[in-house]
N, CA, C and O atoms as a GROMACS GRO file, in nm:
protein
  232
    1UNK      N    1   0.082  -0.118   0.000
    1UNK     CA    2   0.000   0.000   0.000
    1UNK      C    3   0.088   0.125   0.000
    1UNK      O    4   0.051   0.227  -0.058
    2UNK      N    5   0.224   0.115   0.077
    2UNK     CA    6   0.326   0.219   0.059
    2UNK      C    7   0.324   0.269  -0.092
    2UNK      O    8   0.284   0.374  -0.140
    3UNK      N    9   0.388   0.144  -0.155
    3UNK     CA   10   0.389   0.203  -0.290
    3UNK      C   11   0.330   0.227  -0.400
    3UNK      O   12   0.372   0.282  -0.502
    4UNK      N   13   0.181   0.162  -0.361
    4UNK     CA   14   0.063   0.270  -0.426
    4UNK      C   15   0.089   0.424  -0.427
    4UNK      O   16   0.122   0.503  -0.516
    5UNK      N   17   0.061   0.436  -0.300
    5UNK     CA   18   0.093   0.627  -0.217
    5UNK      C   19   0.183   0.707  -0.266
    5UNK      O   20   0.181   0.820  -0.315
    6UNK      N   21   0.269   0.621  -0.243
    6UNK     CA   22   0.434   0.657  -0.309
    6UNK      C   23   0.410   0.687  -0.495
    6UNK      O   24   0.446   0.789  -0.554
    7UNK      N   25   0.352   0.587  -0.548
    7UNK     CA   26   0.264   0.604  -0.671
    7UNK      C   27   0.237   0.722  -0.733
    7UNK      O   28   0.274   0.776  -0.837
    8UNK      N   29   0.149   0.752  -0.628
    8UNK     CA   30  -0.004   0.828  -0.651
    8UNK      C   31   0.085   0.991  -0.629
    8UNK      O   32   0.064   1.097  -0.689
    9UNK      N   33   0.184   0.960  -0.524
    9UNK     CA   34   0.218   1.134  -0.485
    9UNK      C   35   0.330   1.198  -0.609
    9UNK      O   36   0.361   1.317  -0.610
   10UNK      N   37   0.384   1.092  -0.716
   10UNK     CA   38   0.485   1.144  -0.800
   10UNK      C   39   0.366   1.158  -0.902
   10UNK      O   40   0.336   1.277  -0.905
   11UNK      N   41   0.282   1.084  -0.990
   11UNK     CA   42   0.194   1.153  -1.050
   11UNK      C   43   0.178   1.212  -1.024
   11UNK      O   44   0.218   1.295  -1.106
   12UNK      N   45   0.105   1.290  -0.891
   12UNK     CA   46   0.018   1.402  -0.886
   12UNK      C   47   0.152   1.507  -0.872
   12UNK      O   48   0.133   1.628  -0.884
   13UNK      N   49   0.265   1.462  -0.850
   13UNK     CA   50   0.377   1.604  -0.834
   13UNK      C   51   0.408   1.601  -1.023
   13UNK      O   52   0.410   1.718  -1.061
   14UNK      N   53   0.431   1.504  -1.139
   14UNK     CA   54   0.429   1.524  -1.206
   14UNK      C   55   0.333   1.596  -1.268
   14UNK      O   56   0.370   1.668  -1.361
   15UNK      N   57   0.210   1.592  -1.238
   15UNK     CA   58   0.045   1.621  -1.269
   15UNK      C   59   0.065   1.784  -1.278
   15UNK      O   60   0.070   1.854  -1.379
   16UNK      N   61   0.076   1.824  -1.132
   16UNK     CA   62   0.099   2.025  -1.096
   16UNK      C   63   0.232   2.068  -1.140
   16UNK      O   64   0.261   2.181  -1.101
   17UNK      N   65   0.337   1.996  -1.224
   17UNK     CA   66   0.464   2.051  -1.277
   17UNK      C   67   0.407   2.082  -1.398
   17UNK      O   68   0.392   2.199  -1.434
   18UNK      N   69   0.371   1.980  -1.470
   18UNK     CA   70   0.288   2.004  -1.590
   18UNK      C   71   0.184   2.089  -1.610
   18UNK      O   72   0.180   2.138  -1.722
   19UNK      N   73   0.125   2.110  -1.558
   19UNK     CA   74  -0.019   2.213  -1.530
   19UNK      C   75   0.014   2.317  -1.524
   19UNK      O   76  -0.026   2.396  -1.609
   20UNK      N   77   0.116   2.366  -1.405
   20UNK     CA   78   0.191   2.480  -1.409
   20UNK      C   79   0.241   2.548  -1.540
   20UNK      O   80   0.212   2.664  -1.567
   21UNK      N   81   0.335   2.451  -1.640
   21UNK     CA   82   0.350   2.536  -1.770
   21UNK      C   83   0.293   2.538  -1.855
   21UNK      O   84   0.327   2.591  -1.960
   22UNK      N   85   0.143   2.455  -1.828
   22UNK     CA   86   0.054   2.497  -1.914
   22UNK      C   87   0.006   2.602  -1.918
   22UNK      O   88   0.000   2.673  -2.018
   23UNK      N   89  -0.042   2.634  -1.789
   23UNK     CA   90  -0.161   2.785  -1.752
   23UNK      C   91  -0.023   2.869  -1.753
   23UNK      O   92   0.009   2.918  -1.861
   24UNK      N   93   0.028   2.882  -1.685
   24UNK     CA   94   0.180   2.959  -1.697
   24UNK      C   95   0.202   2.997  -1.814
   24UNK      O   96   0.114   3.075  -1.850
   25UNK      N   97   0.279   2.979  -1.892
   25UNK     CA   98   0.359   2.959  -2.005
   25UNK      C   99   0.263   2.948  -2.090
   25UNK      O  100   0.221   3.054  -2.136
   26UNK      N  101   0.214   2.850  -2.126
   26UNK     CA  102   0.120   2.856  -2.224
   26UNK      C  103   0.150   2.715  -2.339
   26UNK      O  104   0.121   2.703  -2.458
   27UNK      N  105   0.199   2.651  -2.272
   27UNK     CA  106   0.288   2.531  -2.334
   27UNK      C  107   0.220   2.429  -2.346
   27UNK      O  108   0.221   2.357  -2.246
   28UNK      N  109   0.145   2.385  -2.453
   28UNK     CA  110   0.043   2.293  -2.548
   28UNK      C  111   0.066   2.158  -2.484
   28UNK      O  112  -0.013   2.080  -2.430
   29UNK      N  113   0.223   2.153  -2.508
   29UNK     CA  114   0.235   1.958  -2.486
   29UNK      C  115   0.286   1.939  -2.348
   29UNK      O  116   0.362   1.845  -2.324
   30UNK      N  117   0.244   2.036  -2.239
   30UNK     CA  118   0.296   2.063  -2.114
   30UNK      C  119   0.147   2.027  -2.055
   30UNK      O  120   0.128   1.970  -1.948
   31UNK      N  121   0.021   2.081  -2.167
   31UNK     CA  122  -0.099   2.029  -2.112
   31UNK      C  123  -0.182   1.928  -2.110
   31UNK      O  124  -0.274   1.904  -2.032
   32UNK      N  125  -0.121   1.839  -2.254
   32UNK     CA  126  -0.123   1.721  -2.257
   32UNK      C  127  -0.070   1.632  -2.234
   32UNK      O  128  -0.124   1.522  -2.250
   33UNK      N  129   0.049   1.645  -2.191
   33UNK     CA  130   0.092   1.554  -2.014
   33UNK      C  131   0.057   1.593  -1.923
   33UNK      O  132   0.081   1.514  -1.831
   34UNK      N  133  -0.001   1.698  -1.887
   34UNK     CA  134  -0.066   1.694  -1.724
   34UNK      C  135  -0.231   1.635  -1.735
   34UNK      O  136  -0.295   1.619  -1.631
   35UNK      N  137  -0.310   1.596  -1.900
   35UNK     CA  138  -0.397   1.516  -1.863
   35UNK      C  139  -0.330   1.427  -1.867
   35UNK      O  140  -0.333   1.372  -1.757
   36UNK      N  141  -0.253   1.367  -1.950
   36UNK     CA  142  -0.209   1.243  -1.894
   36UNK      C  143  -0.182   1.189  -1.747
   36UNK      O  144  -0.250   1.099  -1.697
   37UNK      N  145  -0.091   1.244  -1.693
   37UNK     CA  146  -0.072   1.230  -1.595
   37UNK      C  147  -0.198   1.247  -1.478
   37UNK      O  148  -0.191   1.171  -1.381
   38UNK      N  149  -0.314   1.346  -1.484
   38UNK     CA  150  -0.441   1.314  -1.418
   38UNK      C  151  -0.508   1.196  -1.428
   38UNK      O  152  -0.532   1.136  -1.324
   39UNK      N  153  -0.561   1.131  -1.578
   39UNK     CA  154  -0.551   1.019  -1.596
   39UNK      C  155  -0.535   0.956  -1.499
   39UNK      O  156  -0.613   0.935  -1.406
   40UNK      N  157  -0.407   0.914  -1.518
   40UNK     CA  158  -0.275   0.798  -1.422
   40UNK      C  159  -0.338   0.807  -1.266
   40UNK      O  160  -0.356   0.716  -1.185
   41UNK      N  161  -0.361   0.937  -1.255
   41UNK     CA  162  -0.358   0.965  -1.086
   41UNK      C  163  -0.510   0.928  -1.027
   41UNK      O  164  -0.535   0.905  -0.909
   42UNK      N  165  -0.603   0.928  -1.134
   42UNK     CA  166  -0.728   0.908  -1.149
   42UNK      C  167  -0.787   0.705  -1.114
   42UNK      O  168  -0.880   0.653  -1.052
   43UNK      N  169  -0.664   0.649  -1.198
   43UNK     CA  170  -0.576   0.497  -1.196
   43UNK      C  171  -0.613   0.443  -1.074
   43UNK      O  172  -0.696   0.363  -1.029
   44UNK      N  173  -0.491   0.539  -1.021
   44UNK     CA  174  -0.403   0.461  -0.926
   44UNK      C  175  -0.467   0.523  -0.799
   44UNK      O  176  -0.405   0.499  -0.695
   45UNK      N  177  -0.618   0.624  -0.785
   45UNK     CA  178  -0.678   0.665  -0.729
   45UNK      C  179  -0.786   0.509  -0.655
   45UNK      O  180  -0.807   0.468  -0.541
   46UNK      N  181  -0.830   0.463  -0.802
   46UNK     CA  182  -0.906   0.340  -0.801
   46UNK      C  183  -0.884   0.258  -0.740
   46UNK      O  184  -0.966   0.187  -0.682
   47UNK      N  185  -0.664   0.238  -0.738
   47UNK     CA  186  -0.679   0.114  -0.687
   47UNK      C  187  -0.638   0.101  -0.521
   47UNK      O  188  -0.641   0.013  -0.434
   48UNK      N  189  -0.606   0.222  -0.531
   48UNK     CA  190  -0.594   0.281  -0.389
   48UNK      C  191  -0.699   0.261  -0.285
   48UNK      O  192  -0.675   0.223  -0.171
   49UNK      N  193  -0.840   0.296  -0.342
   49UNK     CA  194  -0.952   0.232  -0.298
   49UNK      C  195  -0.995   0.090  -0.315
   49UNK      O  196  -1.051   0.019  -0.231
   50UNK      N  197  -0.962   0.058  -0.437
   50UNK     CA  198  -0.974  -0.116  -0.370
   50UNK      C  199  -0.844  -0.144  -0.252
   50UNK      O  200  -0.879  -0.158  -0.134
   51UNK      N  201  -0.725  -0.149  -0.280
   51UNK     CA  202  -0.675  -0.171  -0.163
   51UNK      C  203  -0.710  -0.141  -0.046
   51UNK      O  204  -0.725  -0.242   0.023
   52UNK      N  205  -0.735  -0.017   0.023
   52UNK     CA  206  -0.782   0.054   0.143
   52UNK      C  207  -0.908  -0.058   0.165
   52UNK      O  208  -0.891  -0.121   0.269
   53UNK      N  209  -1.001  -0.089   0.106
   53UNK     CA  210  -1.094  -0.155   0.160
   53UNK      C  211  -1.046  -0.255   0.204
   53UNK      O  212  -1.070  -0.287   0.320
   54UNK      N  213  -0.934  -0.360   0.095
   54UNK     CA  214  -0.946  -0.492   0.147
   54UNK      C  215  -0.856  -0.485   0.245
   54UNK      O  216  -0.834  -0.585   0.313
   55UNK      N  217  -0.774  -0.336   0.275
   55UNK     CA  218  -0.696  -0.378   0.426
   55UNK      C  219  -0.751  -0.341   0.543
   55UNK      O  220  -0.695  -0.354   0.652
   56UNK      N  221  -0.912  -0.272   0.516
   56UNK     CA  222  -1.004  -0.242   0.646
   56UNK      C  223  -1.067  -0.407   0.658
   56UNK      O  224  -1.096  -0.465   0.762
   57UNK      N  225  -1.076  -0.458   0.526
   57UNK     CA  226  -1.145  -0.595   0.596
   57UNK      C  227  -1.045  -0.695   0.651
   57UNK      O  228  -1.072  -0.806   0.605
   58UNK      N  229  -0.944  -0.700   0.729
   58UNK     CA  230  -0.871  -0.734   0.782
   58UNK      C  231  -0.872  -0.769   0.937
   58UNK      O  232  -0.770  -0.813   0.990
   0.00000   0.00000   0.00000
């Protein structure tokens, strides 16, 4: 489950680097890796919640 988290927190730091030079700057393929990368974070959001459950049913 660490490295879900661990996962989930470099997407989403890749996610707001990218975003940043989009709205910033104005940089096209800066905004289509930060959907990408939402996407991903969107992912690994999912499985984050299946995990979390099956380690409350424990």
């Amino acid at each position: 489950m660490k490295e879900l988290f661990d996962q989930i927190n470099a997407q989403y730091e890749a996610f707001k680097s990218e975003a940043e030079q989009h709205i910033e700057k104005g940089n096209k393929a800066a905004g289509t890796r930060a959907r990408k990368a939402a996407l991903e974070v969107s992912k690994l959001m999912k499985d984050f919640r299946k995990v979390s459950v099956e380690e409350s049913k424990k």
